[in-house]
Structure formats: C-alpha cells, structure tokens
DSSP file (Angstrom, degrees, kcal/mol; ACC not computed):
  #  RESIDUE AA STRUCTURE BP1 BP2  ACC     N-H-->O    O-->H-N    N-H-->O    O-->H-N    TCO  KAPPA ALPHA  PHI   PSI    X-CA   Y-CA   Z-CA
    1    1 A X              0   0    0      0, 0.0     2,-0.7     0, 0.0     9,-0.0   0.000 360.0 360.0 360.0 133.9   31.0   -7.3    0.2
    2    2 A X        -     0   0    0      1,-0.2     3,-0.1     0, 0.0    42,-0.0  -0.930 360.0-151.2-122.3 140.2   29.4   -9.1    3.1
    3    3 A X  S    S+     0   0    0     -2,-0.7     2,-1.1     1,-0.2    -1,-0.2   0.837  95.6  55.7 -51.2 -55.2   28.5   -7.1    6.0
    4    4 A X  S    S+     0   0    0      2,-0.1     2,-0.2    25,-0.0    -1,-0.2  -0.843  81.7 113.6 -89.7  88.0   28.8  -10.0    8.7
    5    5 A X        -     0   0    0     -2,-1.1     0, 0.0    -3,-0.1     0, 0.0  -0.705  63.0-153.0  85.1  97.8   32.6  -10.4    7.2
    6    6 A X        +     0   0    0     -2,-0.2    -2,-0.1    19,-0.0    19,-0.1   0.101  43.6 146.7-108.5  21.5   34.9   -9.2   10.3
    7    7 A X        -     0   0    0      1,-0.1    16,-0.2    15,-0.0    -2,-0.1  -0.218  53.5-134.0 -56.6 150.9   37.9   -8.0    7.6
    8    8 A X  S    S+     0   0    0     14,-0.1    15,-2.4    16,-0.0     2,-0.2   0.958  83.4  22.4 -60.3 -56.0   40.0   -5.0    8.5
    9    9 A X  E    S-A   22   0A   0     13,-0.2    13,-0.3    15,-0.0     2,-0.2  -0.681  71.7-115.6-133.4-167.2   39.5   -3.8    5.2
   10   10 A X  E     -A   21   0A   0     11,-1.6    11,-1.7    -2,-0.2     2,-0.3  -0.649  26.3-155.6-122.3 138.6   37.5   -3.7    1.8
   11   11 A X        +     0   0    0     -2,-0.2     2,-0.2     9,-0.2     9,-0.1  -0.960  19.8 172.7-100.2 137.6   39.2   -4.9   -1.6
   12   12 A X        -     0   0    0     -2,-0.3     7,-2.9     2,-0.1     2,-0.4  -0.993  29.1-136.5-141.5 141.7   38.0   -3.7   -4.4
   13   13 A X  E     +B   18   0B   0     -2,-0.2     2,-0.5     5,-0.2     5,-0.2  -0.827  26.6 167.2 -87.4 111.9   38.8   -3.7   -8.4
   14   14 A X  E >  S-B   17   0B   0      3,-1.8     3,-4.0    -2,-0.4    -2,-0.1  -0.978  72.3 -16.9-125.7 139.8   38.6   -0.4  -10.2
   15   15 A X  T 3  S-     0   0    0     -2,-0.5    -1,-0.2     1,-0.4     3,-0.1   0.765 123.5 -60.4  35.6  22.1   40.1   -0.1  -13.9
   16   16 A X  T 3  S+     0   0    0      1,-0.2     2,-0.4     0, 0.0    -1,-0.4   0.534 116.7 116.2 107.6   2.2   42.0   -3.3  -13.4
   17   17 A X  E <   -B   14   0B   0     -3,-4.0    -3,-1.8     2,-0.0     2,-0.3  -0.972  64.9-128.0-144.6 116.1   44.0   -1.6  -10.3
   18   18 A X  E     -B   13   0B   0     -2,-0.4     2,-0.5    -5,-0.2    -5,-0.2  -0.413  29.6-166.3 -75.1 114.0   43.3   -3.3   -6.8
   19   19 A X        -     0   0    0     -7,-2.9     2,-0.3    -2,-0.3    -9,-0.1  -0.839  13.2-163.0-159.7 160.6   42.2   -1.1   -3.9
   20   20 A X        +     0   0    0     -2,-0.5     2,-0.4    -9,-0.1    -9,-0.2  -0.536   6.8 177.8-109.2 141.7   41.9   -1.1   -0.4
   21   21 A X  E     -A   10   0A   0    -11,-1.7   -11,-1.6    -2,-0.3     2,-0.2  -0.863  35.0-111.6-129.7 167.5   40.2    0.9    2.2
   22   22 A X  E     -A    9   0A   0     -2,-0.4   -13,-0.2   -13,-0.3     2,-0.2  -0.796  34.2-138.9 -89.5 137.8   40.0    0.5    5.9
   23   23 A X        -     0   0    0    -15,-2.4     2,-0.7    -2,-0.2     3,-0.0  -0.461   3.5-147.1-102.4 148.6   36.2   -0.6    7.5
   24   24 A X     >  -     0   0    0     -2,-0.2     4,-2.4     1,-0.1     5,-0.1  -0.855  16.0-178.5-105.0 107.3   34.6    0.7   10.5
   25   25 A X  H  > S+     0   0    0     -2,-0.7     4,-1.1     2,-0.2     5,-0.4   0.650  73.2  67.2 -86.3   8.4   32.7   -2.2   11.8
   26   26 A X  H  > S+     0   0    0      2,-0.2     4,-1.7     1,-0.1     3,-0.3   0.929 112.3  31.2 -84.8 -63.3   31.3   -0.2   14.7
   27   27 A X  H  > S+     0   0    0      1,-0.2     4,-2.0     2,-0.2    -2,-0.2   0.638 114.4  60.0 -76.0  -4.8   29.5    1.9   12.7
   28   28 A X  H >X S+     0   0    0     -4,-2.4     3,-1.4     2,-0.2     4,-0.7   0.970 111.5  45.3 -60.5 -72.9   28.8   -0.8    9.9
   29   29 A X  H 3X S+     0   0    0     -4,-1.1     4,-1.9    -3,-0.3     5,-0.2   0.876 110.0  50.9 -75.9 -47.1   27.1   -2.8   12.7
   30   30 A X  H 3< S+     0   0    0     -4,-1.7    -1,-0.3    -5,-0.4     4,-0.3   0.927 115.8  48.8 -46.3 -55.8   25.2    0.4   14.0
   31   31 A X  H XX S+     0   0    0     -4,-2.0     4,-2.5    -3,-1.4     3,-1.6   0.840 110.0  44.3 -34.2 -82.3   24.1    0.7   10.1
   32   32 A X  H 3X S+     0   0    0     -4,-0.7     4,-2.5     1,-0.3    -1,-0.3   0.726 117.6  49.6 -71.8 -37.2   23.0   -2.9    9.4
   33   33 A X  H 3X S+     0   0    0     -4,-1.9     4,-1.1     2,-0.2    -1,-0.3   0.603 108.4  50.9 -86.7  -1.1   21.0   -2.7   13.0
   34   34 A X  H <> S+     0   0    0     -3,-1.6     4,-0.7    -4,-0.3    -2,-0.2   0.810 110.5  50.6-107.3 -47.7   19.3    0.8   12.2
   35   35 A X  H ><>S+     0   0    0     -4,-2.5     3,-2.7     2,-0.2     5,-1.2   0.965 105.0  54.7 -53.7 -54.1   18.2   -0.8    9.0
   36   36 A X  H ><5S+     0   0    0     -4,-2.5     3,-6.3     1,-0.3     4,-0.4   0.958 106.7  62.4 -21.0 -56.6   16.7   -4.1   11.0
   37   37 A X  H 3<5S+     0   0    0     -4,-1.1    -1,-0.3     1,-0.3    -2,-0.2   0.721  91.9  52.9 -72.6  -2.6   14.9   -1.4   12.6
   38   38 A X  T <<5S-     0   0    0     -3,-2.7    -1,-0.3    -4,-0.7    -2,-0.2   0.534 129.7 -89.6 -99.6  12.2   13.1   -0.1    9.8
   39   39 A X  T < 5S+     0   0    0     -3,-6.3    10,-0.3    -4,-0.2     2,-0.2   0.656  76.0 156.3 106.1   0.9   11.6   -3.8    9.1
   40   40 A X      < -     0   0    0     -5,-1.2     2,-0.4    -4,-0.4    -1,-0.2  -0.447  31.6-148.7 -74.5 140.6   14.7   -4.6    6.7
   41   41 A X  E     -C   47   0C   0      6,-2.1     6,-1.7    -2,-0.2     2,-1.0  -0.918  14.0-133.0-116.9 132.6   15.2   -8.4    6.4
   42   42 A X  E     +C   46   0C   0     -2,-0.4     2,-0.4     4,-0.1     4,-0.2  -0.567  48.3 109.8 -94.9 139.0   18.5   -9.4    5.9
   43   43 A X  S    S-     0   0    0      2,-1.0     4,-0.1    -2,-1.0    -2,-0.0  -0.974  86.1 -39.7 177.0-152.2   19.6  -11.8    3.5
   44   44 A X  S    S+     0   0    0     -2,-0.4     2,-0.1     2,-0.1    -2,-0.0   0.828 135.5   7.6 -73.6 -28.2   21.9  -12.1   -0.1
   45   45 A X  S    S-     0   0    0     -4,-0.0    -2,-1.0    -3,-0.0     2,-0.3  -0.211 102.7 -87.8-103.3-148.7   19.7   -8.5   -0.9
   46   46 A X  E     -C   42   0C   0     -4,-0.2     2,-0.2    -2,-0.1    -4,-0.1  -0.983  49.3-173.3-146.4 109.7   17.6   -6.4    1.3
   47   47 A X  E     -C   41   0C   0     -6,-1.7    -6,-2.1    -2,-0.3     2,-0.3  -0.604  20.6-153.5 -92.1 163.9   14.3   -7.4    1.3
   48   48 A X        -     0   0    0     -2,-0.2    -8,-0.1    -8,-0.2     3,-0.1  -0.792  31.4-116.0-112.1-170.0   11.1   -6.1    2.9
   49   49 A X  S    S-     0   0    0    -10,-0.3     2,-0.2    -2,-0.3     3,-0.1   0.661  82.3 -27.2 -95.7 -18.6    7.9   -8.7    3.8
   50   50 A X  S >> S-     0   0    0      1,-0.1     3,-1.6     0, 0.0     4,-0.6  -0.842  75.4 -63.8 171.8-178.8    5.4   -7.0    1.2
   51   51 A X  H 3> S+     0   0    0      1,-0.4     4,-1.2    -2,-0.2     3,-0.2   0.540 116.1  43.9 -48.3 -35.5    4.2   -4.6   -0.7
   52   52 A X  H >> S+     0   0    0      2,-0.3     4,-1.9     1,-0.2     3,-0.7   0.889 109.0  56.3 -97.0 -22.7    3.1   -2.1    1.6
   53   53 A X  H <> S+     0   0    0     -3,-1.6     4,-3.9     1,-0.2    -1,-0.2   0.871 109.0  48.6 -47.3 -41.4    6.0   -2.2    3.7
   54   54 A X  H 3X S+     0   0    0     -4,-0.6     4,-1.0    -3,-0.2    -2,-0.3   0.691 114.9  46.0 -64.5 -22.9    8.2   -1.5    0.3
   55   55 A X  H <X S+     0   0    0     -4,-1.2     4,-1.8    -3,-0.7    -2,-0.2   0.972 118.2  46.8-100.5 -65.4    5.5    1.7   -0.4
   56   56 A X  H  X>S+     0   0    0     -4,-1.9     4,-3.1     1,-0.3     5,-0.7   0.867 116.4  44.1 -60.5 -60.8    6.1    2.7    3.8
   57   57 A X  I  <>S+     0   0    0     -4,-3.9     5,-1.4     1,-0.2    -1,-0.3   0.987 114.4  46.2 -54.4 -62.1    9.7    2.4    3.5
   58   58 A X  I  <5S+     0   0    0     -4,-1.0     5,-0.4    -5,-0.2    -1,-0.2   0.895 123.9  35.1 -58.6 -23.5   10.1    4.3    0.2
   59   59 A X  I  <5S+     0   0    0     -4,-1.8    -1,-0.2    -3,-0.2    -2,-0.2   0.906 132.5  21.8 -85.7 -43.4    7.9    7.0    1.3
   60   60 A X  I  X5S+     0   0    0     -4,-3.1     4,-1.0    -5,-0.2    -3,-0.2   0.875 131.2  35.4 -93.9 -66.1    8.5    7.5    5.2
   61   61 A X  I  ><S+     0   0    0     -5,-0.7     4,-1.7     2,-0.2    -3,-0.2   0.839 104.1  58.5 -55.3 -53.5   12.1    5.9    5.5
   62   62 A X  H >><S+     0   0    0     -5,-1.4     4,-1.6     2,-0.2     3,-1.3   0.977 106.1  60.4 -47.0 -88.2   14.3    6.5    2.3
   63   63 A X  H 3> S+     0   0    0     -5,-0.4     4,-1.7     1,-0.4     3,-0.3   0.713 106.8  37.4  26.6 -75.2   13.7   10.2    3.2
   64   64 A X  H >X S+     0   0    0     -4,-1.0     3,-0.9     1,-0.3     4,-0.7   0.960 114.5  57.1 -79.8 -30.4   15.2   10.4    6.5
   65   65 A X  H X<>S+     0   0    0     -4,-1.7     5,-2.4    -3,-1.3     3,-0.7   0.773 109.9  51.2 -77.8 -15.8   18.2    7.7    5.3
   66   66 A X  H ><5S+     0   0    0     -4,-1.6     3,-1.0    -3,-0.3    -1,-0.3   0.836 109.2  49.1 -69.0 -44.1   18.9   10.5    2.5
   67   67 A X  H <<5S+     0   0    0     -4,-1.7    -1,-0.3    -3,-0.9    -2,-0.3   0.528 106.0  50.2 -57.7 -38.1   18.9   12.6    5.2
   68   68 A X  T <<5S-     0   0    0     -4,-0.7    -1,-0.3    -3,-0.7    -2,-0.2  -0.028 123.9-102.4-103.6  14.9   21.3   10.6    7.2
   69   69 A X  T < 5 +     0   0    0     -3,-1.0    -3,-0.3     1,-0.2    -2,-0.2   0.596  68.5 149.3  44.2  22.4   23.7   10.4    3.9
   70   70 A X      < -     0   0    0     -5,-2.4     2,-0.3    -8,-0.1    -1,-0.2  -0.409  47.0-134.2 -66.8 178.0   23.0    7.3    2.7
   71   71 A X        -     0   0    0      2,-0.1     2,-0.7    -2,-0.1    -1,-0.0  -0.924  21.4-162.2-143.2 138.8   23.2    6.8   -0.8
   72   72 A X        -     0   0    0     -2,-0.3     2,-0.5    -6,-0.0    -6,-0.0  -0.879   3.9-168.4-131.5 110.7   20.0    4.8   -1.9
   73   73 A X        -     0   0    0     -2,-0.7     2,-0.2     2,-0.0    -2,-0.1  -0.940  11.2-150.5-123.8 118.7   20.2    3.0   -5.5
   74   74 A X        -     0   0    0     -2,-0.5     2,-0.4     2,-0.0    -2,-0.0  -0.557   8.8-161.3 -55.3 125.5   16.8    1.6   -6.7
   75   75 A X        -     0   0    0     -2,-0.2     2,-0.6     2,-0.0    -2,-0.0  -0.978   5.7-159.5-122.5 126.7   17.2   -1.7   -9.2
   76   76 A X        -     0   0    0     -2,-0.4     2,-0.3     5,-0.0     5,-0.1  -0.902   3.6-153.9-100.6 121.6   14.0   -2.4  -11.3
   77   77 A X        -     0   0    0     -2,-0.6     3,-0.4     1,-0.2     4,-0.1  -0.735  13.8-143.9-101.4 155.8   13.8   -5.8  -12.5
   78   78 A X  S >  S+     0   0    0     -2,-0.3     3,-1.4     1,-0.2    -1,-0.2   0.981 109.4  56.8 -68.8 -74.9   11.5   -6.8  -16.2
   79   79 A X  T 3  S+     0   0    0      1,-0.3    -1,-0.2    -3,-0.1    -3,-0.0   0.530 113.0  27.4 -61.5 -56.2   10.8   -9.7  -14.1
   80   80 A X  T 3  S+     0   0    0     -3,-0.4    -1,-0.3     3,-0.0    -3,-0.2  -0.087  70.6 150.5-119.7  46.9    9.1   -8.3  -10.7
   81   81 A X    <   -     0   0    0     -3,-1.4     3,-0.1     1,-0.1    -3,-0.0  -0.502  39.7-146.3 -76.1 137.2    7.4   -4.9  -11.5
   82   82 A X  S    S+     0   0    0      1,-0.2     2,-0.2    -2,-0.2    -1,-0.1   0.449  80.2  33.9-106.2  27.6    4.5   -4.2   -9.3
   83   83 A X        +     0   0    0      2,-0.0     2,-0.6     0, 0.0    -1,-0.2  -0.876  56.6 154.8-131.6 104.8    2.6   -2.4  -12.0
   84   84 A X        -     0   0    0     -2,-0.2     2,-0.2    -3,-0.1    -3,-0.0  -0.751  13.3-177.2-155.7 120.6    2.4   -2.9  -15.2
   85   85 A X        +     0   0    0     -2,-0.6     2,-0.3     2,-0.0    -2,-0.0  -0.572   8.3 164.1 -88.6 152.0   -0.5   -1.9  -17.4
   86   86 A X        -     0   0    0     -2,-0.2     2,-0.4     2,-0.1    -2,-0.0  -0.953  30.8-144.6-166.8 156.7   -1.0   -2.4  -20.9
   87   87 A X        +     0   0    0     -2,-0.3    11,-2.8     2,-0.0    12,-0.4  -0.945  51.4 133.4-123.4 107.8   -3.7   -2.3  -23.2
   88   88 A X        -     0   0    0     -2,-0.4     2,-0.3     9,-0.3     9,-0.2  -0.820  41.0-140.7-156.1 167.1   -3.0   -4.9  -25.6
   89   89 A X        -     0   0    0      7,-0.5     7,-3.5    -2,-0.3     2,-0.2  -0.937  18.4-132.3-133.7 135.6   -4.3   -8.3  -27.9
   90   90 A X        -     0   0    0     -2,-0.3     2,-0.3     5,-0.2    -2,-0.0  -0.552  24.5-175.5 -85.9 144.9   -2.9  -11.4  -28.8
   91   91 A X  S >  S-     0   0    0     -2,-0.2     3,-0.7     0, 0.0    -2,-0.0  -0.737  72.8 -18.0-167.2 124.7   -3.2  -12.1  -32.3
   92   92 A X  T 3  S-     0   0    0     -2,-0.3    -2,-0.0     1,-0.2     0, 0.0   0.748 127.2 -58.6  57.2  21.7   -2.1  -15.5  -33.8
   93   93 A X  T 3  S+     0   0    0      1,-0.0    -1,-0.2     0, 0.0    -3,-0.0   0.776 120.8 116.5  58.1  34.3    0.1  -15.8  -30.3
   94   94 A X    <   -     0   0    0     -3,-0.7    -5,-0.1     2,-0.0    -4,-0.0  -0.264  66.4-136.4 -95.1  40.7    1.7  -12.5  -31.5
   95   95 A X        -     0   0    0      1,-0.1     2,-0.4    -7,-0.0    -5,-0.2   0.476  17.9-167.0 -39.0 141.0    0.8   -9.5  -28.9
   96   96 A X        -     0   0    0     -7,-3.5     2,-0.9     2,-0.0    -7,-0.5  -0.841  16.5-137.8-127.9 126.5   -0.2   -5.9  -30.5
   97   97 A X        -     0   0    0     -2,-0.4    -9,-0.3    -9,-0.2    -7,-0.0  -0.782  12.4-163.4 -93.0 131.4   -0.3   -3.0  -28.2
   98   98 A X     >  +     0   0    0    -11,-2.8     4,-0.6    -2,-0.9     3,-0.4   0.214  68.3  88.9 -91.2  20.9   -3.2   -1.0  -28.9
   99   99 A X  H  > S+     0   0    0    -12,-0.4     4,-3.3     2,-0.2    -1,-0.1   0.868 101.8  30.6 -75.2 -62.1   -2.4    2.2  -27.2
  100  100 A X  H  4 S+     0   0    0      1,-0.2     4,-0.3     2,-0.2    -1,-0.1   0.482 120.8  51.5 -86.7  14.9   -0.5    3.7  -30.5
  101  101 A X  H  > S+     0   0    0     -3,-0.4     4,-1.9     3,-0.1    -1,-0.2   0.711 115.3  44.2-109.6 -28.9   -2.9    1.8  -33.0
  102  102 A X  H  X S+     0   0    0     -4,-0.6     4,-3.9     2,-0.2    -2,-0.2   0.894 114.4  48.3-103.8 -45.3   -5.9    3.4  -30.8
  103  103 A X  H  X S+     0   0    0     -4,-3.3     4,-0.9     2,-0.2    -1,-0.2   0.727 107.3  59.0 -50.4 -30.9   -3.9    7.3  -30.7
  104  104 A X  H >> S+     0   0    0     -4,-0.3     4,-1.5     2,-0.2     3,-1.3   0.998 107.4  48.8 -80.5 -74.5   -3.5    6.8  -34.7
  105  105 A X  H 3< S+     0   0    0     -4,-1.9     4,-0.3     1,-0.3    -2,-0.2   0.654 110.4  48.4 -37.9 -44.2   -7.5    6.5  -34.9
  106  106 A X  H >< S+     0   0    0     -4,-3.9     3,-0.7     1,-0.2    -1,-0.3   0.948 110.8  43.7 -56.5 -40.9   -8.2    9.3  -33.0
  107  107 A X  H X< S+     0   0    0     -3,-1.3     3,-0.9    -4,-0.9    -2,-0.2   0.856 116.7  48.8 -88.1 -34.8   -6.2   11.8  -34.4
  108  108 A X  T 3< S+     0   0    0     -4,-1.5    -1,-0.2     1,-0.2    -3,-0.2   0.373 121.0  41.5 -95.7  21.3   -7.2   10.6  -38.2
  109  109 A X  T <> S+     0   0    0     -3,-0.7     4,-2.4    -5,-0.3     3,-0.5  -0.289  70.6 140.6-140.9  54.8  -10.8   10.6  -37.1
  110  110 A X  H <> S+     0   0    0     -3,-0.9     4,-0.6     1,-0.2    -1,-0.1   0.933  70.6  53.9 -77.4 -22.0  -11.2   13.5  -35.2
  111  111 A X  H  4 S+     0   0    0      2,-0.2    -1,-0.2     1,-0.2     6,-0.2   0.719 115.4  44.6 -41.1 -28.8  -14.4   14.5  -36.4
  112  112 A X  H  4 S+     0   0    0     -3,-0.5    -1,-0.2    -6,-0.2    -2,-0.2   0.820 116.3  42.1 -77.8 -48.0  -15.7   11.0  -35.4
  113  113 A X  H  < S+     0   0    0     -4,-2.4    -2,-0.2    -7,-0.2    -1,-0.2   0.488  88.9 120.8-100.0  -2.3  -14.1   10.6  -32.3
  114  114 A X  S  X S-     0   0    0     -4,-0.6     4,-0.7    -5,-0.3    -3,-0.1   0.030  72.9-112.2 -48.2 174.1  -15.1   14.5  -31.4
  115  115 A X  H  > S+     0   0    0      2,-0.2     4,-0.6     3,-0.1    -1,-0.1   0.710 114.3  53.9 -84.4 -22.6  -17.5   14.8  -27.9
  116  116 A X  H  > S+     0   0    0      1,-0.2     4,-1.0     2,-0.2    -1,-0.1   0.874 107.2  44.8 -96.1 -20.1  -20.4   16.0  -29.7
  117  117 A X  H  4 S+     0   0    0      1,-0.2    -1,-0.2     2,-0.2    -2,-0.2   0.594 114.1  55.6 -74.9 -25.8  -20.6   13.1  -32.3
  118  118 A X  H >< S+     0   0    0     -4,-0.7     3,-1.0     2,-0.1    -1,-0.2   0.780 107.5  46.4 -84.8 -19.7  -20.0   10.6  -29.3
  119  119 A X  H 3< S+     0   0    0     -4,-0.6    -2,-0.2     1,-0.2    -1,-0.1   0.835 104.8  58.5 -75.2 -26.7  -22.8   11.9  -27.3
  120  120 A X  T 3< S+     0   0    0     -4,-1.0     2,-0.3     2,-0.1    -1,-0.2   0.326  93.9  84.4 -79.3   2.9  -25.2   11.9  -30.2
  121  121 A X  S <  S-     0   0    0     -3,-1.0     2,-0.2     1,-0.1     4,-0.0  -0.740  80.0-124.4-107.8 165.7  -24.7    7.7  -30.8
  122  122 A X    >   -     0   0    0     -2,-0.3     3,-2.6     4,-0.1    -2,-0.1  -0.445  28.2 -83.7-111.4 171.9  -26.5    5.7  -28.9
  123  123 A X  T 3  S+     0   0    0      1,-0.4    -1,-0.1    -2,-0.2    -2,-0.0   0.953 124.7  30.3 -45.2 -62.0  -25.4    2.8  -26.5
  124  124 A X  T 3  S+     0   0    0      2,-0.0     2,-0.4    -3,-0.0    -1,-0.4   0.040  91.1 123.0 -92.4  26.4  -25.0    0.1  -28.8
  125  125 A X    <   -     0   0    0     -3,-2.6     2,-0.1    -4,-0.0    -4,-0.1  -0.913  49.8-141.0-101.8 140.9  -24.0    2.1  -32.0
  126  126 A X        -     0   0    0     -2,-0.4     2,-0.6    -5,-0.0    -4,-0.1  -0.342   7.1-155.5 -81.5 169.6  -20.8    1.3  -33.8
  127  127 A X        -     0   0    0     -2,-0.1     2,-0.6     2,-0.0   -15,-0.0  -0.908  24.3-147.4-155.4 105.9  -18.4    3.7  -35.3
  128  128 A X        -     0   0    0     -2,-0.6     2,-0.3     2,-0.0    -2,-0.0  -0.660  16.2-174.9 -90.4 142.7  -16.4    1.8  -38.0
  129  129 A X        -     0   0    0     -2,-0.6     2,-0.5   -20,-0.0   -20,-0.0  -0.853  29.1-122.9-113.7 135.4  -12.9    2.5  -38.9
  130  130 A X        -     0   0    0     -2,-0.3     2,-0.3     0, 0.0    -2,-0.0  -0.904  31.4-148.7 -83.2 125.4  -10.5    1.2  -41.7
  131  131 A X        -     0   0    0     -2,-0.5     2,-0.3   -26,-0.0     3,-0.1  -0.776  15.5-129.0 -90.6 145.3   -7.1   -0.4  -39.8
  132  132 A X        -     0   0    0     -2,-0.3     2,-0.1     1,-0.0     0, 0.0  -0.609  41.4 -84.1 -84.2 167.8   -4.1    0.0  -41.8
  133  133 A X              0   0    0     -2,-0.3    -1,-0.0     1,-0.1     0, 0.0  -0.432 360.0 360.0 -52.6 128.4   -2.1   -3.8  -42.1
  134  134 A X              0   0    0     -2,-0.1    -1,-0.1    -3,-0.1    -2,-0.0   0.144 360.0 360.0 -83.6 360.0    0.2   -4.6  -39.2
C-alpha cells in the first residue's frame, strides 16, 4: 500500500478472496508525520540516516510507538547485518569456522587446556594437538 495514495479504501488478497476496508487518511497523515518526527525518512521502506539513529530509535522510540499500539515488525537481511562476528579460515578458498573445531579441542584436552597447565607455559610455548580430517 502507498501511504501518499488518496484511495477511500484498502484492497487486499487473503486466501484468494478480495477484501476491502475503509482508510482514515486523517489519521494516516497524523501517523506518517509523527514518524517524520522521529527522524524517519520516507521513501519505498523506512529508512533512518545511520547507525546510531537506528540504535536511538530502537531503543528510545519503538518503545513509546508500542505504547501508542503500533505493531512494529523487524526484517533482518543476510545481506546488511550490522554485526557479524566469526572466527573463521579460508582454506583452499573453502571457509572453516573454528568456533566448534576450537570447542571439540577443549573439551578432548581438558587437562591441557586446564588454568593451571596454561599458566605454567611460557609466552612462546606451543601446546600441540592432533586435528581430526575435515
């Protein structure tokens, strides 16, 4: 649906069966302007102008719109996450997450990997391991 779109009512398709509800464009308008006011930019989504505006709004804003009944649906895309950590290696232009390769070694060397056996090696000592095959 677009907002600036001065129809009487909404069509909509639900389970193949067309239906229509009547708009209030006063308070659409009120809506779309209360959002402007929180820094909202309008245009084919709802954008904000960077990151810390998206961290002010989700923290300070969402809140009170929750508050106000709006209904506030999050979309996370693979594409634009604005964290994402990994502990990882390329190998042969393959990437291998070490995380669970790194969990497997602790746990079948816990004597090795204990606090008091790491404290007793010195800076530049090595602690050799067998990897299993990937």
């Amino acid at each position: 649906m677009d907002p600036g779109a001065r129809k009487e009512t909404l069509e909509r398709v639900e389970q193949g069966v067309l239906i229509e509800s009547g708009r209030d464009l006063a308070s659409e308008s009120a809506a779309i302007r209360s959002l402007e006011g929180l820094g909202l930019i309008r245009s084919l989504g709802v954008e904000l102008p960077d990151g810390g505006a998206w961290l002010r709004f989700m923290g300070r804003d969402v809140p009170r719109l929750l508050e106000q009944g709006w209904r506030i649906e999050v979309a996370e895309s693979e594409r634009r996450r604005w964290l994402d950590v990994g502990l990882g290696v390329d190998v042969d232009g393959e990437r291998l997450d070490l995380l669970p390769l790194l969990v497997d070694l602790v746990q079948r060397y816990q004597a090795d990997f204990s606090l008091p056996t790491l404290a007793r090696m010195e800076d530049e000592e090595t602690l050799q391991v067998r990897l299993e095959a990937v």
